[in-house]
C-alpha positions as CSV (number, residue, x, y, z in Angstrom):
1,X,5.4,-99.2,21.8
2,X,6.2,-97.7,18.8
3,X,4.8,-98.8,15.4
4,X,8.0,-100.3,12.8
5,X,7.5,-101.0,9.3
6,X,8.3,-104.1,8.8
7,X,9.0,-105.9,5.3
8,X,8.0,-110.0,4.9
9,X,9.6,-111.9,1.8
10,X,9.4,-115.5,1.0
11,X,11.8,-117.1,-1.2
12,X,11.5,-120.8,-1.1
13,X,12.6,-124.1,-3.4
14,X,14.8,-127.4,-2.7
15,X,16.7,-128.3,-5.7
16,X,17.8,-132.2,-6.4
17,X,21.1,-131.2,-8.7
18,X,20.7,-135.0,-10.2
19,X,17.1,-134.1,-11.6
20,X,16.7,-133.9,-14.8
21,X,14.2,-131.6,-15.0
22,X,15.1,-127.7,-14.4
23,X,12.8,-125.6,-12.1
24,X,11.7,-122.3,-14.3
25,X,10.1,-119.0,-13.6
26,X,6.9,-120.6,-14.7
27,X,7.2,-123.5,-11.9
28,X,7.3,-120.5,-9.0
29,X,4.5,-118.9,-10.7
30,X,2.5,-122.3,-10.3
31,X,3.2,-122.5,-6.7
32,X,3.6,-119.3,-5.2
33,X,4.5,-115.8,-6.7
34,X,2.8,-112.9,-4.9
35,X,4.0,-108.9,-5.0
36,X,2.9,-106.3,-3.0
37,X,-0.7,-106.6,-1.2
38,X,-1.2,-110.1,-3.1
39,X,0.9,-111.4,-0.4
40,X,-1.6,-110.7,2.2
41,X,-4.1,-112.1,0.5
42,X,-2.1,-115.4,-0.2
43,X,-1.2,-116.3,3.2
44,X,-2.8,-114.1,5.8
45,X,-5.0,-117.3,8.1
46,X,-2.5,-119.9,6.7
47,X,-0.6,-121.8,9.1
48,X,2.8,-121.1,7.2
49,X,6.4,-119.1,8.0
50,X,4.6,-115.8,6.2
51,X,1.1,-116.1,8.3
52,X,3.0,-116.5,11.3
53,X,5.2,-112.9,10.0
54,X,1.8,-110.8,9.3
55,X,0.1,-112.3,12.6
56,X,3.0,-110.8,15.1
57,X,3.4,-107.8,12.8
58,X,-0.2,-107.1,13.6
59,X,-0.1,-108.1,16.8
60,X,2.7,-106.1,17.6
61,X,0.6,-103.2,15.3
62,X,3.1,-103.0,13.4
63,X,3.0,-101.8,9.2
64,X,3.2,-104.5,7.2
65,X,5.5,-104.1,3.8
66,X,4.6,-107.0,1.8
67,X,7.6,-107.8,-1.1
68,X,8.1,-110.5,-3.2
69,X,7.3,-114.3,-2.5
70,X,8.3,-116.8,-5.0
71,X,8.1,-120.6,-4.0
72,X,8.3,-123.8,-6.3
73,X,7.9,-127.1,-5.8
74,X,11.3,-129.2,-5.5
75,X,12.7,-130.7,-8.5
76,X,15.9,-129.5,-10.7
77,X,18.2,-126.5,-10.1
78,X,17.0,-123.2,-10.6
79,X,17.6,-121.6,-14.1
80,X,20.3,-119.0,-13.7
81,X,17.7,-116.7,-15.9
82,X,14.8,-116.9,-13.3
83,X,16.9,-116.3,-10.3
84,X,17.8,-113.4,-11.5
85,X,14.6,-112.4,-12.3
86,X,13.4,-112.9,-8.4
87,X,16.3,-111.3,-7.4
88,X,16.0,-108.0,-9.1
89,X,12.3,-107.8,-8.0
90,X,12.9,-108.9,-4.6
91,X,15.4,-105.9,-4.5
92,X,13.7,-103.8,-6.8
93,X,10.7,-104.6,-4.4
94,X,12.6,-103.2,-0.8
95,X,13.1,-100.3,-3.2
96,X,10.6,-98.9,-4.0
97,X,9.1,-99.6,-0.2
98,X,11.1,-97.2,1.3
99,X,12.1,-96.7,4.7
100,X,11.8,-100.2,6.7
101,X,12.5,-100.8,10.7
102,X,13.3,-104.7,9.8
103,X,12.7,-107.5,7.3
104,X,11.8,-110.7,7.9
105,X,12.5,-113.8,5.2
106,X,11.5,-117.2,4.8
107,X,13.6,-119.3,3.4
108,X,14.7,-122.7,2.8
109,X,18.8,-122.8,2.7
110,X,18.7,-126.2,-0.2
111,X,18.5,-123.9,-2.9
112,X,20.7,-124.2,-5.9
113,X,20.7,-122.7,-9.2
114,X,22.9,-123.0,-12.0
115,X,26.5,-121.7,-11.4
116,X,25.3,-120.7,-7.8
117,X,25.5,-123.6,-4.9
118,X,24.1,-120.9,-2.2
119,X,21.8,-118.6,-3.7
120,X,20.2,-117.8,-0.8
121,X,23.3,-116.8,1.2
122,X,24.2,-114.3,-2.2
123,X,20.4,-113.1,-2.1
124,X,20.8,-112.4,1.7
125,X,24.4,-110.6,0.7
126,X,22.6,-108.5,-2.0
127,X,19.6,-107.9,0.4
128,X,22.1,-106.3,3.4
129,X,23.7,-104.2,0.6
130,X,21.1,-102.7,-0.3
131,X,18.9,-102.2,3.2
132,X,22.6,-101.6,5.3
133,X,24.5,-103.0,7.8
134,X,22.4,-101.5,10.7
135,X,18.8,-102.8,9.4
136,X,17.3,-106.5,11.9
137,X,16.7,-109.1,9.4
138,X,15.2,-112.4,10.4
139,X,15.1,-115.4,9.3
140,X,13.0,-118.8,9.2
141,X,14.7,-122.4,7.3
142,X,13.6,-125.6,6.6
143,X,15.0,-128.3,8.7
144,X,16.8,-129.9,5.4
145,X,18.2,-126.6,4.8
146,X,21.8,-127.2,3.4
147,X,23.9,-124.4,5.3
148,X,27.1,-122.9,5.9
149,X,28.9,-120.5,7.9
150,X,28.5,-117.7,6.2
151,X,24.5,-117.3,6.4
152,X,25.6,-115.5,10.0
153,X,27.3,-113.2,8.1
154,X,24.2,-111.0,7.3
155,X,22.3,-111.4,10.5
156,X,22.7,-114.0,13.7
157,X,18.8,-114.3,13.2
158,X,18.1,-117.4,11.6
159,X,15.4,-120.4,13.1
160,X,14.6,-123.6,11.8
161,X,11.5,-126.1,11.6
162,X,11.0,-128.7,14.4
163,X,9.0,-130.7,12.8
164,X,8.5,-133.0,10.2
165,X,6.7,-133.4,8.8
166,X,6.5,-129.3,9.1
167,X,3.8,-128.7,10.8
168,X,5.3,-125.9,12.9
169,X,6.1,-123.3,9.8
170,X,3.9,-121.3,11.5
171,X,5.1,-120.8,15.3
172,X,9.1,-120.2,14.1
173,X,7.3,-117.8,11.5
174,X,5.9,-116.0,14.9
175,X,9.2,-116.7,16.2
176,X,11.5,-114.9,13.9
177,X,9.0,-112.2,14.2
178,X,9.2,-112.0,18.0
179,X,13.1,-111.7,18.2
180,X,13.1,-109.4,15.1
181,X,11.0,-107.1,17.5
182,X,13.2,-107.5,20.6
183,X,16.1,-106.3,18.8
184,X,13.6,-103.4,17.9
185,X,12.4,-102.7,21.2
186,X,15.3,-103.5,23.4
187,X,18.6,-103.3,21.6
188,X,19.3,-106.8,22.5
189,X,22.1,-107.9,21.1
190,X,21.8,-111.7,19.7
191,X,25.0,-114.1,18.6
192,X,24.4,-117.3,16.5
193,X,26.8,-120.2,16.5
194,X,27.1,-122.5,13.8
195,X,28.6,-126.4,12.9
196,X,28.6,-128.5,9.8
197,X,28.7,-131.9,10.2
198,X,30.2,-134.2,7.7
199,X,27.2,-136.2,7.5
200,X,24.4,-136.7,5.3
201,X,21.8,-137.8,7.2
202,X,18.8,-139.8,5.3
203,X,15.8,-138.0,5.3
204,X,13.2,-141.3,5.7
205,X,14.4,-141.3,9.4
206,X,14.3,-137.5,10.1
207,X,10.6,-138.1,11.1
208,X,10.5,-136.2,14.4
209,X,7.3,-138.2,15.9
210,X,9.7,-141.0,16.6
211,X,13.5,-141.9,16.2
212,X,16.7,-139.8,16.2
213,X,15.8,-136.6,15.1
214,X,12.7,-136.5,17.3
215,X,15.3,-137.5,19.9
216,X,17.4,-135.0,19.2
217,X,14.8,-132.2,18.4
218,X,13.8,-132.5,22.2
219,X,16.8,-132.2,23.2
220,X,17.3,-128.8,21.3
221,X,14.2,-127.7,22.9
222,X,15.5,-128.1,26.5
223,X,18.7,-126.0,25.7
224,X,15.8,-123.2,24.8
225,X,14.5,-123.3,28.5
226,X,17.8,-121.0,29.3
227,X,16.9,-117.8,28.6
228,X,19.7,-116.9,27.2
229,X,19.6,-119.2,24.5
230,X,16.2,-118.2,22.0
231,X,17.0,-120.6,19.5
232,X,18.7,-123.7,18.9
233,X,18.1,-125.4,15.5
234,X,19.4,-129.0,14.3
235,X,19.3,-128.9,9.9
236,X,19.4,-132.5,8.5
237,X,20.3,-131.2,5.5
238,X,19.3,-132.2,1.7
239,X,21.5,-135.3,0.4
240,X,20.0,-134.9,-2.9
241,X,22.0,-131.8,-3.5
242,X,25.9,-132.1,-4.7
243,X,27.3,-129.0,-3.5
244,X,29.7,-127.9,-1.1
245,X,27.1,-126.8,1.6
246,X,25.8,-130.2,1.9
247,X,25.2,-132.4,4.8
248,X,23.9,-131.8,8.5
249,X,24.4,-128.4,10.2
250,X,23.5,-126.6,14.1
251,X,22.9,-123.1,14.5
252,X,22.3,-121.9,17.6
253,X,20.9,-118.2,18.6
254,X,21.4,-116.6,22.1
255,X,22.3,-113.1,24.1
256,X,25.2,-115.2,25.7
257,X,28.1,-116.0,23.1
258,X,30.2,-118.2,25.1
259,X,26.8,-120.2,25.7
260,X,25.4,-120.0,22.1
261,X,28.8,-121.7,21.3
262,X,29.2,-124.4,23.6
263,X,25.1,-125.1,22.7
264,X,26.3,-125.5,19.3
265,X,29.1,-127.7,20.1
266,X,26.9,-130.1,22.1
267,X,24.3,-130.2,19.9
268,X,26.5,-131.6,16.7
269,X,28.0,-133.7,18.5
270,X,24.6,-135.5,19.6
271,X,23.9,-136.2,16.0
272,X,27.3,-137.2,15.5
273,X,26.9,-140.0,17.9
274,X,23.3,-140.7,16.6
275,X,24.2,-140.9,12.9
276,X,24.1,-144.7,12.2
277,X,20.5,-144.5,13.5
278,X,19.1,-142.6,10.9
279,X,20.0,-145.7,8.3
280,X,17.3,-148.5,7.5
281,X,16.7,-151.1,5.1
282,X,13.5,-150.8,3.1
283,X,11.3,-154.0,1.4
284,X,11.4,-154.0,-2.4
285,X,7.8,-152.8,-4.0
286,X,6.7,-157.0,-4.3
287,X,7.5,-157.7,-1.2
288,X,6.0,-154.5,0.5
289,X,2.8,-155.5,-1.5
290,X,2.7,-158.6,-0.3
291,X,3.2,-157.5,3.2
292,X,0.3,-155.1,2.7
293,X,-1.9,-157.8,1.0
294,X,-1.6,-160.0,4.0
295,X,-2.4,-157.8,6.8
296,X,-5.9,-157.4,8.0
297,X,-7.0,-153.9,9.1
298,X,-9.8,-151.9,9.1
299,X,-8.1,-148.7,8.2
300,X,-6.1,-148.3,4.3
301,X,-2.2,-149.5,4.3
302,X,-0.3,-147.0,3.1
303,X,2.9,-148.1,0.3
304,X,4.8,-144.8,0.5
305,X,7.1,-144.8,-2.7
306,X,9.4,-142.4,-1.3
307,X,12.1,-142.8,-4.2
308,X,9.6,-140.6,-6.3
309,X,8.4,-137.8,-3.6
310,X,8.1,-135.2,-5.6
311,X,8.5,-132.7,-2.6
312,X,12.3,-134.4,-2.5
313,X,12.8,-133.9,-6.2
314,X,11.8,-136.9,-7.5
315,X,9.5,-136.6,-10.8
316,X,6.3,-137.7,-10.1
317,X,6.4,-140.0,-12.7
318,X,7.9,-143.3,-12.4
319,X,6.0,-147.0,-12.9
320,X,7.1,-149.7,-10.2
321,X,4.4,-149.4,-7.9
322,X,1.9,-148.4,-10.0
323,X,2.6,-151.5,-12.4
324,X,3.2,-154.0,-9.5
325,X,-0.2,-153.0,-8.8
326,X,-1.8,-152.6,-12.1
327,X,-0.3,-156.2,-12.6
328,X,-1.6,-158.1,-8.7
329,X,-5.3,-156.4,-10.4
330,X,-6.2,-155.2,-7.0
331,X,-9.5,-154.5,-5.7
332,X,-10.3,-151.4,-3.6
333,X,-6.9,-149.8,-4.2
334,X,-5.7,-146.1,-5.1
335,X,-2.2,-144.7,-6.1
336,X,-1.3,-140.8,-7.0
337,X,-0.8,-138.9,-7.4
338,X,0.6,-139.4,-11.1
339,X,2.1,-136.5,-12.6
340,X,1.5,-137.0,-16.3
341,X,0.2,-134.1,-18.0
342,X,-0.1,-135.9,-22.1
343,X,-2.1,-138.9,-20.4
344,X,-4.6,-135.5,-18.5
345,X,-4.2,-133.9,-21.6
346,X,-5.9,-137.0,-23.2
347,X,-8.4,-137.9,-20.3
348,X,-9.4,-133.9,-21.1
349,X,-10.4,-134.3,-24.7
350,X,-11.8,-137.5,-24.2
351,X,-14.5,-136.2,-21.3
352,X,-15.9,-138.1,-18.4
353,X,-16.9,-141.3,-18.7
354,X,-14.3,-142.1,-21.8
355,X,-12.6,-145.8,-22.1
356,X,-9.0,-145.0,-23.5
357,X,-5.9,-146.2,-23.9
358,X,-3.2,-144.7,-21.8
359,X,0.6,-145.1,-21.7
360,X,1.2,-144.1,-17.6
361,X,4.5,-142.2,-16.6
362,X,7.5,-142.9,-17.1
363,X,7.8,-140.4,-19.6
364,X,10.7,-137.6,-17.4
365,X,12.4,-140.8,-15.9
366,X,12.2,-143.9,-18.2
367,X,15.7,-145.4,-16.6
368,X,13.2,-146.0,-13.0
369,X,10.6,-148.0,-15.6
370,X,9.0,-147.5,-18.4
371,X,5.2,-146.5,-19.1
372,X,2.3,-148.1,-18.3
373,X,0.1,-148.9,-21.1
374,X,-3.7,-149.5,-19.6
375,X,-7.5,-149.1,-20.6
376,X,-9.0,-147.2,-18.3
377,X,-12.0,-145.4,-17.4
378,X,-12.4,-141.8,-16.8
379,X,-14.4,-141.5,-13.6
380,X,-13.9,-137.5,-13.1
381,X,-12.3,-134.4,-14.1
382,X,-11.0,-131.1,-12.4
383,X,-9.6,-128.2,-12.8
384,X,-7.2,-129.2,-9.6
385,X,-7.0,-126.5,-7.2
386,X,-8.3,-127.2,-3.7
387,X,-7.3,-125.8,0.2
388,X,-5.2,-127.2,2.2
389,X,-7.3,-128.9,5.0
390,X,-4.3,-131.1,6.9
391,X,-2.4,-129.3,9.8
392,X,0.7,-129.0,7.1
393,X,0.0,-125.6,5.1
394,X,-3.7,-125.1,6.4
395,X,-5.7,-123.3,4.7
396,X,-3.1,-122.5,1.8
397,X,-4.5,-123.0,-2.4
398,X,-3.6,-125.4,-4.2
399,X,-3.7,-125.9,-7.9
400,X,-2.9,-129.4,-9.3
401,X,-3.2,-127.7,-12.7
402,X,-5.5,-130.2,-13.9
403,X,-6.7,-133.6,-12.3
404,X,-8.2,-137.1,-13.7
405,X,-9.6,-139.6,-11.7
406,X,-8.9,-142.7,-13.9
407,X,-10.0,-146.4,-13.0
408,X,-8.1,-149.2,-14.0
409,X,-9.9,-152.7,-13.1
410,X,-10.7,-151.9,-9.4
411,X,-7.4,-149.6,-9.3
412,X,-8.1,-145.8,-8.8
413,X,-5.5,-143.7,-10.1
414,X,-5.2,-139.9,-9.8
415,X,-3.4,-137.6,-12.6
416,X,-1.8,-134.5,-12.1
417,X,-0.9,-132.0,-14.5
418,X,2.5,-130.9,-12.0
419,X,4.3,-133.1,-9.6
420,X,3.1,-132.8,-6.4
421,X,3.1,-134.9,-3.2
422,X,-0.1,-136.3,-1.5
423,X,0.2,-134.6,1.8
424,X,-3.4,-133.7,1.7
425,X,-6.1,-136.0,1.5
426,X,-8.0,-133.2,0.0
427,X,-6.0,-134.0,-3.0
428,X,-8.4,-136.5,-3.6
429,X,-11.2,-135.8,-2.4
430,X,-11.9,-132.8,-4.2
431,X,-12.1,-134.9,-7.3
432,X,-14.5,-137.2,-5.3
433,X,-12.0,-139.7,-4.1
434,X,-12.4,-140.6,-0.1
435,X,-8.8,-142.6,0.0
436,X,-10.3,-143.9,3.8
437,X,-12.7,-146.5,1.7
438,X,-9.9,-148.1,0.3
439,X,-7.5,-151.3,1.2
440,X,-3.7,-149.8,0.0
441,X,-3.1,-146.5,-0.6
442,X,0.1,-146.4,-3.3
443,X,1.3,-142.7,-2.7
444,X,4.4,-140.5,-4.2
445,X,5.1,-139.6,-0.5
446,X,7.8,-139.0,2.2
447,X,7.3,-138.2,5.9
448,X,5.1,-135.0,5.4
449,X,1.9,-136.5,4.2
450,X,1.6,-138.1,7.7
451,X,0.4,-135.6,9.4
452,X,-2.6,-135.6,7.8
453,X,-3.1,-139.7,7.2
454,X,-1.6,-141.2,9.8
455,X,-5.4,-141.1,11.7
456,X,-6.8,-142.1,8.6
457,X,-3.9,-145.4,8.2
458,X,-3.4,-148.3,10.0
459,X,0.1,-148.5,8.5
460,X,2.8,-147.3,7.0
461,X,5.2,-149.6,4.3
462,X,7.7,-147.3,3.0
463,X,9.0,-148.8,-0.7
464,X,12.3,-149.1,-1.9
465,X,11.4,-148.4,-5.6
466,X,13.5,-146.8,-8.0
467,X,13.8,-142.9,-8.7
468,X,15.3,-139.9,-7.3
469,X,15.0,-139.4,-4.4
470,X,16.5,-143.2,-3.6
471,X,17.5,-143.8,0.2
472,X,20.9,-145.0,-0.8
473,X,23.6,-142.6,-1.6
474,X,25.7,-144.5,-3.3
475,X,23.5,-144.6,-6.4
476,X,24.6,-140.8,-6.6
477,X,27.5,-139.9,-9.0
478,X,28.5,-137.1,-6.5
479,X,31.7,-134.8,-7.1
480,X,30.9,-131.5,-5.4
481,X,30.0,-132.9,-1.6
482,X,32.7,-132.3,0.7
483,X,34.8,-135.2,1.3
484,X,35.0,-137.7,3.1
485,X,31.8,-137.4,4.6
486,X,29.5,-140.2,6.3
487,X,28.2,-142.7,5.2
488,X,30.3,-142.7,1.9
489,X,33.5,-142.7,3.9
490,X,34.7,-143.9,7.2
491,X,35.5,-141.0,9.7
492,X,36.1,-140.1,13.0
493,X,35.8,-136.6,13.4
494,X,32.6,-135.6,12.3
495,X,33.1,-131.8,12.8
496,X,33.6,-129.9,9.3
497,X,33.4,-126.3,10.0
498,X,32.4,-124.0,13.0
499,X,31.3,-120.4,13.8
């Protein structure tokens, strides 16, 4: 077998165009920005797209070109300034690496920055301009990618999640990897098909344990078992995104074209006909605290304020649940994390052990509440970085960039100096937290921090606070989205554009 050289790239962030807040240079830097052999050292054992890329590369004793990875945490469109930035090292990067057999890329597809609703379709376009027509590029994409046709343009090799929460990053990293070799090795000539659907589909109910998407996800996974059809991926899309590209899409990848199409064709219109189930009605945060108060478990209920899920844009830092619970003065309770980097700035200074006054959040979204103002107790500090121990992004650092573990009455609360989701419970226990000794868990979640708690839960109450990241569209001023579209408008054909 011969020995390619094969470049891996990772270019990752999901932009809410209503956020306020706008994602800089400094936010990917925070996250994830490796060059060159830093690369392997970031992700090679990590259960992510890039791990899976050096594993098969390896495998297949291959040469590894590492590139450029940049990744931020979702919030605000990307400055126009710092995509430009990555973009002229990502292709000053290929480069200066020479020669390359084929490239794989891990991206997202809800990218948006500034003037520029598809970046990652123009980075692709700038990427095959510079590498040639004839160069294999494949790629990997979240399943809430927002796409459109003209992501085939550049290569047919494109494969997306399964799973969510994502737990299976890794095996469509291998994935990508594998078919980018049997176009090396065999000349084998793949076709994608494509549809967008003009439907945005609510996220909450994308969880593919249970419900439609799991529904439908299987049924993507049968059309694999014909061989001539390698991958058939169903994208929910982002609805927190006014653009163009928004909404649901199918993309299917084969050796048969006429099959790849009529894959595609069925596919979309399975989530056409299973739209409606994707909508539910959530509790309001006193009623879902009630609900929690009242049931008797031996395991923590978990109130999931999924309006605020900083890995769906929200900010991190609004009040309703926290003050609902400051206010019922619960006993044995715990909410973060809170991203609120004056009040960690203050808990700093003042050292462990400190009583203080604090005014909580609500200082990047005062229209979803106010701040809190408490006395509280400063019961630990950190310097917040800790390893993924979860199935989602094992093994991967992460760095909270400073943590406080306050106490308010018998209330726990954990500061953050960055938005981030509690998908790992290790975000609290490496600040001496163990969130399984407590009766409610209040947590700036969505779907993916249950892979990790749902063994350590006895329930889930998702909350239908304020914020961004709201399960009702129609608190969105949106003028970009195709129209009509479902569930805004009423319509019948729900097929926008195929491919």
């Amino acid at each position: 077998m011969a020995s390619y050289r094969i470049g891996i790239a990772f270019f990752y962030h999901e932009s809410h165009t209503f956020s306020p807040v706008r994602t800089t240079l400094d936010d990917f830097i925070q996250e994830g920005y490796h060059k060159g052999e830093e690369i392997l050292a970031a992700y090679t054992g990590t259960k992510t797209e890039v791990g899976g890329f050096i594993d098969v590369v390896r495998e297949k004793g291959g040469t590894l070109v590492p590139l450029l990875c940049a990744a931020a945490i979702p919030s605000g469109p990307v400055t126009r300034e710092t995509y430009e930035v990555i973009r002229i090292q990502m292709l000053d990067a290929i480069e200066q690496a020479g020669e390359m057999d084929g490239l794989l890329l891990a991206l997202h597809g809800a990218m948006v920055v500034e003037g520029v609703t598809d970046p990652e379709v123009e980075m692709l376009a700038a990427i095959r301009e510079k590498v040639g027509e004839s160069l294999p590029i494949a790629t990997t994409l979240d399943m809430h990618a927002n796409l459109g046709r003209r992501i085939l343009d550049f290569t047919p090799l494109h494969f997306g999640f399964k799973t969510y929460p994502h737990v299976d990053m890794y095996e469509q990293g291998c994935k990508a990897a594998t078919m980018l070799y049997r176009q090396l090795n065999g000349g084998t000539r793949f076709y994608a098909s494509f549809v967008k659907l003009r439907a945005l589909l609510p996220s909450l109910n994308m969880r593919t344990a249970k419900g439609p998407m799991r529904d439908l996800v299987e049924l993507a996974k049968k059309q694999e078992q014909d061989a001539d059809i390698v991958g058939a991926s169903i994208f929910g899309g982002f609805p927190y995104a006014d653009i163009p590209e928004a909404g649901a899409s199918v993309l299917v990848v084969g050796t048969d074209q006429e099959k790849t199409r009529k894959t595609a064709s069925f596919l979309a219109q399975q989530v056409w006909e299973n739209r409606e189930r994707f909508v539910i009605a959530l509790p309001k945060v006193r009623d879902a605290l009630q609900s929690a108060l009242h049931i008797q478990a031996d395991k923590p209920i978990a109130l999931a304020d999924i309006s605020d899920n900083p890995l769906s844009g929200g900010t991190g830092d609004t009040t309703e649940l926290l003050r609902e619970m400051i206010a019922l003065d619960l006993e044995n309770a715990l909410f973060g994390a809170l991203y609120d980097d004056e009040s960690l700035q203050a808990c700093m200074d003042a050292g462990a052990g400190a009583m203080l006054r604090l005014s909580l959040g609500g200082k990047l979204s005062p229209e979803f509440g106010p701040p809190v103002e408490v006395e509280a107790k400063i019961m630990a500090l950190t310097d917040g970085v800790f390893t993924n121990k979860g199935p989602m992004n094992t093994g991967l650092l992460v760095d909270t960039n400073g943590a406080a573990h306050i106490r308010v009455g018998g209330l726990d609360i954990l500061l953050t100096g960055r938005a981030l989701s509690a998908n790992d419970p290790e975000l609290f226990r490496h600040i001496g937290i163990e969130p399984t000794t407590k009766r409610i868990l209040g947590l700036k979640v969505k779907n993916h921090f249950r892979a990790a708690f749902d063994p350590l839960v006895s329930q889930v109450i998702y909350v239908d606070a304020p914020g961004l990241a709201s399960n009702d569209f129609t608190h969105f001023a949106y003028t970009q989205i195709p129209r009509p579209i479902w569930p805004l408008d009423e319509i019948d054909r729900g097929f926008m554009e195929e491919g």
